[in-house]
C-alpha positions in Angstrom: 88.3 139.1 105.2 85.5 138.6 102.9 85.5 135.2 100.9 86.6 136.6 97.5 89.2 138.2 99.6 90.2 134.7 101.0 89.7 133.0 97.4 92.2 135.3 96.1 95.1 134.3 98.4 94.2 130.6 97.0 94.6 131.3 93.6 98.4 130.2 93.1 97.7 126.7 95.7 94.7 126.3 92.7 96.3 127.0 90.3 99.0 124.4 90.7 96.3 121.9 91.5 94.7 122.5 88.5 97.6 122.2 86.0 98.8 118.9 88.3 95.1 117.4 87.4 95.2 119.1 83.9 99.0 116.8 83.5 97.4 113.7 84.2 93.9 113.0 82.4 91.8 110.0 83.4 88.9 108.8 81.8 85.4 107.5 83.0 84.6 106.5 86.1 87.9 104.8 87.5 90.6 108.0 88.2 93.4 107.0 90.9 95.4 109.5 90.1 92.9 112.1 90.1 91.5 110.6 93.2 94.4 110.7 95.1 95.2 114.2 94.1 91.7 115.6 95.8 92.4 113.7 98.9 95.9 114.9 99.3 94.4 118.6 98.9 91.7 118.2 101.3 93.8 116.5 104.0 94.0 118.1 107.4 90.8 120.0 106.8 87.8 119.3 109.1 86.1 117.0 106.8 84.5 113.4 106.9 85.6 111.9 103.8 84.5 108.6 102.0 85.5 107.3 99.0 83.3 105.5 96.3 82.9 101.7 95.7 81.6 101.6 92.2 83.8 104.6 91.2 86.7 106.6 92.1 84.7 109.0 94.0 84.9 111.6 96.8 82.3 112.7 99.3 83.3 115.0 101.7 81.2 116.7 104.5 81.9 119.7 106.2 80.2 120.1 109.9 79.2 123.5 110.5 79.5 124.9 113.9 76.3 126.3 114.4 74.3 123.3 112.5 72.5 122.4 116.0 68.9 123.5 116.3 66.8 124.1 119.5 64.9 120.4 118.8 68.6 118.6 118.8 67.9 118.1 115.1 70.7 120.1 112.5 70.0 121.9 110.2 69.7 120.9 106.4 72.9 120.4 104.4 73.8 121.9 100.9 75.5 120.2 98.3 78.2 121.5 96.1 79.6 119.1 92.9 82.5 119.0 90.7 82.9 116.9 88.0 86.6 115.3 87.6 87.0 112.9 84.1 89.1 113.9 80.7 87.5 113.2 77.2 89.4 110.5 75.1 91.2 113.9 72.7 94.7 114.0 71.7 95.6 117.7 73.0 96.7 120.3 70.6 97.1 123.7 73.3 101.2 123.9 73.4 100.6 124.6 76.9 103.6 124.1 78.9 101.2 121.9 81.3 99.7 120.4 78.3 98.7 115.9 79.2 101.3 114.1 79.4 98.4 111.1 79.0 98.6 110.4 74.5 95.0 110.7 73.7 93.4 111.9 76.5 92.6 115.5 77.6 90.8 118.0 79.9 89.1 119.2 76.8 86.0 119.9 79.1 87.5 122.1 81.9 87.0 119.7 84.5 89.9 120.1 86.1 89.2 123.7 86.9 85.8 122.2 88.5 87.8 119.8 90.9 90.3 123.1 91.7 87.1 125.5 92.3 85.3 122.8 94.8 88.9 122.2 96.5 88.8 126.1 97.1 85.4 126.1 98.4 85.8 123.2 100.7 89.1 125.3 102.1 87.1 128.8 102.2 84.4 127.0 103.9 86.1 125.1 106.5 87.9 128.5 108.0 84.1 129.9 108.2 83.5 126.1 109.7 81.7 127.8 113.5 79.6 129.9 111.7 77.9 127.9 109.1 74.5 127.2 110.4 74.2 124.0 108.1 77.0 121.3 107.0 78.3 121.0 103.4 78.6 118.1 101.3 81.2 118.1 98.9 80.9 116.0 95.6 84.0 115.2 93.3 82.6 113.0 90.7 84.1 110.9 88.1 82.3 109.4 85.4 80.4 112.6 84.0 81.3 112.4 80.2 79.0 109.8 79.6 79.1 107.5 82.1 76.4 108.7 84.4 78.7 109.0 87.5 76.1 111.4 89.5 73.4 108.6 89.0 76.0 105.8 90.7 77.3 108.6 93.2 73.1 108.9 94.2 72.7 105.5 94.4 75.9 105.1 96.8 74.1 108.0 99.3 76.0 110.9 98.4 72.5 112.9 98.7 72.1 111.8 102.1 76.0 111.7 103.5 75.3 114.6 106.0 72.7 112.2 107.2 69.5 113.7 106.0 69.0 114.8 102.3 70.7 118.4 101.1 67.9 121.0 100.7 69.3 122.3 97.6 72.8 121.2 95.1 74.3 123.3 92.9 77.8 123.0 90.3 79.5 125.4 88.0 80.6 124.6 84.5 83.7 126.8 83.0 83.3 127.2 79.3 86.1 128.1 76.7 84.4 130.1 74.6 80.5 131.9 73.6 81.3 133.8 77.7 83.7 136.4 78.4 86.2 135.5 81.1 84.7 135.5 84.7 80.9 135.9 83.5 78.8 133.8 85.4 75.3 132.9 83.9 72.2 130.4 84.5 68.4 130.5 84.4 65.1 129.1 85.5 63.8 125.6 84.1 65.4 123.5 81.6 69.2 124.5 81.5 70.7 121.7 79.4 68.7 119.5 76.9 68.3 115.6 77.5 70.9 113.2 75.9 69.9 110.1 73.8 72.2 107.6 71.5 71.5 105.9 68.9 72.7 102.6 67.2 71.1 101.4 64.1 72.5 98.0 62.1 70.2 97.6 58.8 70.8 93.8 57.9 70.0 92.8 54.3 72.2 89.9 51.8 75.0 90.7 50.5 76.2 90.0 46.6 77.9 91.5 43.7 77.9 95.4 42.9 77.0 94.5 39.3 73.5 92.7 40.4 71.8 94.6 43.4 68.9 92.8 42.4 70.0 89.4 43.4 71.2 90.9 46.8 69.3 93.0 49.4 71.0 96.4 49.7 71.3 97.7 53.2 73.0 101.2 52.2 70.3 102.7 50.4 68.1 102.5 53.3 70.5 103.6 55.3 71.3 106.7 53.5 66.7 107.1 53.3 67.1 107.0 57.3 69.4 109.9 57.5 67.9 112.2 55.6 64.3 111.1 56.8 65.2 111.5 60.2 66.1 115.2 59.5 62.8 115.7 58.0 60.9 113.9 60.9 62.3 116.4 63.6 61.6 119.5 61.6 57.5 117.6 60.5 56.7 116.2 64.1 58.3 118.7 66.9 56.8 121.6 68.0 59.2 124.4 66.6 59.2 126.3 70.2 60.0 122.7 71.3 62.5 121.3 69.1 64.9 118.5 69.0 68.6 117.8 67.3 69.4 114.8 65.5 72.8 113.9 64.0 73.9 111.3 62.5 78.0 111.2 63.6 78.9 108.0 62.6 77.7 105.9 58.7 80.2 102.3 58.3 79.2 100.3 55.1 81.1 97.7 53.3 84.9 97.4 52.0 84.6 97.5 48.7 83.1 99.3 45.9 81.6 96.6 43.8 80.5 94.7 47.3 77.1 94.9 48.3 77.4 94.5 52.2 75.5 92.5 54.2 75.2 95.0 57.1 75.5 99.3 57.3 75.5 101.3 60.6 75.2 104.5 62.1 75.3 106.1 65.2 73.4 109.6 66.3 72.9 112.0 68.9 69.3 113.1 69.7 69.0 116.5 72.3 65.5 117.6 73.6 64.7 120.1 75.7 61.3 118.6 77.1 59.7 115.2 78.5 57.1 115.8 75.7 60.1 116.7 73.2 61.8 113.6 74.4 58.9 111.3 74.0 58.2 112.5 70.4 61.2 112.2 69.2 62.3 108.6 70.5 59.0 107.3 68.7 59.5 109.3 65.7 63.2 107.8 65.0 61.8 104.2 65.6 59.2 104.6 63.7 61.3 106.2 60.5 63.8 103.5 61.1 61.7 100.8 61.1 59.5 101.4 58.0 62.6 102.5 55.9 63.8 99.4 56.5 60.5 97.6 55.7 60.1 99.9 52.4 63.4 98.7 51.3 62.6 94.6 52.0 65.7 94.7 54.9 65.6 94.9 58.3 67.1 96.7 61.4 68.3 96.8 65.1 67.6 99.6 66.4 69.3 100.4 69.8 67.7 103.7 71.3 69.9 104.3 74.6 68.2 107.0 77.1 71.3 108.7 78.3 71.1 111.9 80.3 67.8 113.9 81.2 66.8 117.3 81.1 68.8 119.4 83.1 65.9 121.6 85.2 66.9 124.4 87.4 64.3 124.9 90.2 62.8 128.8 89.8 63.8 129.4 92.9 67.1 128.2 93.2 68.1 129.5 90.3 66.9 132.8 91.0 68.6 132.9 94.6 72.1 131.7 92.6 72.0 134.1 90.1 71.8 137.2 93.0 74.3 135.5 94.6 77.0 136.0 91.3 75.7 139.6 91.1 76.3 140.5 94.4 79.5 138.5 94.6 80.9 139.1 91.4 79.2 142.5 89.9 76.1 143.0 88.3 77.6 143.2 85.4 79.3 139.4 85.6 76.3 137.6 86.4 73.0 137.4 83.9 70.3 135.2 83.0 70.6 132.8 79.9 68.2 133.5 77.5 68.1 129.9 76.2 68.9 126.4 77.0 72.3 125.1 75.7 72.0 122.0 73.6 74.4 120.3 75.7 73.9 118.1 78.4 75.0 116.7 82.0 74.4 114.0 84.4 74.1 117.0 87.0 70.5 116.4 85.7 70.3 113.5 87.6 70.8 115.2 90.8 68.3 117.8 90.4 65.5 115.0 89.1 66.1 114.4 93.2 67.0 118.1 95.1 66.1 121.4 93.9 69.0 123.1 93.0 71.1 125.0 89.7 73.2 124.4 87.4 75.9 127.2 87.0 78.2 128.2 83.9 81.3 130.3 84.3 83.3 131.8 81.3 86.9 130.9 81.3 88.1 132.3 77.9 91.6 133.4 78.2 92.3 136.9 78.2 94.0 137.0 74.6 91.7 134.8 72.7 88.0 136.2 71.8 84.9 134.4 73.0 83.1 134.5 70.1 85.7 132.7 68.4 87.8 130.7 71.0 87.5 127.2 70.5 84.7 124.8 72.1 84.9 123.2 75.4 85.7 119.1 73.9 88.0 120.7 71.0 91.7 120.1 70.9 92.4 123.2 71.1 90.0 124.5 74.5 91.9 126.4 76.3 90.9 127.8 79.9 92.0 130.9 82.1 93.4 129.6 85.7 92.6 133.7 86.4 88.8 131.9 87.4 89.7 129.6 90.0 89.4 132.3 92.7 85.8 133.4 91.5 85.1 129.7 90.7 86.0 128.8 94.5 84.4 132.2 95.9 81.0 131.7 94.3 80.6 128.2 95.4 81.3 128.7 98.5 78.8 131.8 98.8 75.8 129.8 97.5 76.7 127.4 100.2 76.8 129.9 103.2 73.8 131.9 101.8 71.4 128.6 101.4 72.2 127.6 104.7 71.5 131.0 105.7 68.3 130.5 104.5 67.3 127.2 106.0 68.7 129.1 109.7 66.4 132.1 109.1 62.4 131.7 110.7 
């Protein structure tokens, strides 16, 4: 039987996997519960697992049977990822498998991520003598974030087959923008870098009635906002842009209080190192002369959070023919432009070449063009997926190593 064949006979073992995980949210980079479920699903498969020490992690290697070459060396491993942590949202689906977890959700599809690499690691393990390369498997907490990948890199999970993978790759479901079971990607930058943003502008407080006895800090404030707007659309390249927004403004308690200190919090997204360069210096350099123009003065915490998510050319390329010929031509296409999200995957392809995947999970009754978001309450995702999900991971796998056998 082929593997989409095989993946098929998986879906309803997936499927209640997926709404067990989907039951039981946890957050960051410490998930028990979520831990425990993968290792009950991989046990009695042929697998060396170890477990994390700084996280709640799961590596899992898979020995193929024909990983020997002439020179007693093996041949390169692949690696294959899945992402496992809930986002701190109160779930609004009415699904009968809806958290049972107050405030915390699966808005992010995650839990369809842990189910597809499960599948793989079982599709893979009954083709076990005839992979010509071992598989690492990589079920990682801590990806909303946290920067689990980064810790999971730095505890060996690049090197657990005992020699660095030759190439990595991960699918991401989406709730909405894909139809259901598309599967897309592209060459270069896939995701834009991640940046946050604290910013406390410290004046004297004093009476509404008398700002000039008192050094304001929420004028300035509200000058930073709309200045940093104008910065990114003045100082980035246009074909190189940024996003800046400001989420979060907290000023005083009362109205005729002039507070001593106002806040905010932003995002920044960039798609290049130049981009990402530009941008940092441009939002100190607005913050810190508002605050001079306005005789106050600020702490500006500029927190580097994610890089640019890059697919190698090649890798890319090689996935994307793999969807086509797995899934149909017509289910697999090329992004025409970054999304303005971003993922700690990023840090695993700063270190092997590799791609970053997206897979369209909108269920079948809700359109995609107006479904709502992956991170909203109400993201919904199709369990009709898992199978492809599974089947497409595992085909990148046995196709790279395929590679790495061939002369």
């Amino acid at each position: 039987m082929s593997i989409r064949e095989d993946a098929a006979d998986l879906r309803e073992e997936l499927t209640l996997l997926r709404r067990g995980l989907h039951r039981e949210p946890e957050l960051g980079l410490d998930l028990p519960r979520t831990q425990e479920k993968v290792l009950a699903a991989l046990d009695g498969l042929p697998l060396e697992i170890s477990t994390g020490t700084a996280l709640t992690s799961v590596t899992a290697v898979l020995r193929g049977g024909r990983a020997g070459r002439p020179d007693g060396t093996r041949a390169p491993a692949v690696l294959l990822r899945g992402d496992m942590d809930a986002l701190p949202v109160q779930e609004d689906t009415g699904l009968d498998y809806a958290s049972a977890i107050p405030g915390l959700m699966h808005a992010c599809g995650h839990d369809l991520h842990v189910a597809g690499l499960v599948g793989a690691a079982k599709l893979l393990a009954a083709r076990r003598a005839e992979l010509p390369g071992d598989v690492v498997f990589m079920f990682q907490p801590g990806e909303e974030g946290m920067g689990g990948a980064k810790i999971m890199i730095d505890e060996g999970v690049l090197d657990a087959a005992g020699e660095r993978v030759a190439a990595a790759y991960t699918l991401h479901v989406f709730s909405t923008a894909l139809p259901q079971g598309m599967a897309v990607t592209r060459p270069g930058t896939a995701l834009a870098a991640s940046d946050a943003v604290h910013v406390t502008v410290r004046g004297k407080g004093g009476h509404g009635s008398s700002p000039h006895a008192a050094e304001d800090p929420v004028p300035a404030l509200a000058a930073m906002v709309t200045a940093l707007q104008t910065m990114v659309t003045r100082d980035l390249d246009v074909f190189d842009p940024a996003v800046v927004t400001v989420g979060s403004v907290h000023a005083g308690t009362a109205g005729n209080v002039i507070p001593e200190t106002a806040t905010l919090e932003a995002t920044v997204r960039s798609f290049s190192e130049d981009a990402h360069r530009k941008v940092r210096a441009g939002i100190e350099r607005v913050v810190r002369g508002i605050a001079e123009a306005h005789g106050v003065t600020a702490d500006l915490d500029y927190v580097e959070q994610y890089p640019v998510t890059v697919n190698d050319g090649a890798e890319a390329a090689f996935a994307l023919d793999t969807a086509r010929d797995l899934l149909g031509g017509e289910r697999a296409l090329e992004a025409p432009r970054p999304m303005a999200g971003s993922e700690d995957f990023s840090f695993v392809l700063n270190e092997v070449p590799g791609a970053f995947l997206g897979l369209g999970a909108c269920p079948a009754d809700r359109d995609p063009a107006t479904a709502p978001m992956n991170h909203s309450p109400q993201a919904a995702y199709d369990d009709a997926v898992l199978p492809d999900a599974a089947a497409l991971l595992a085909e990148l796998a046995v196709r790279r190593l395929a590679r790495e056998e061939a002369p």
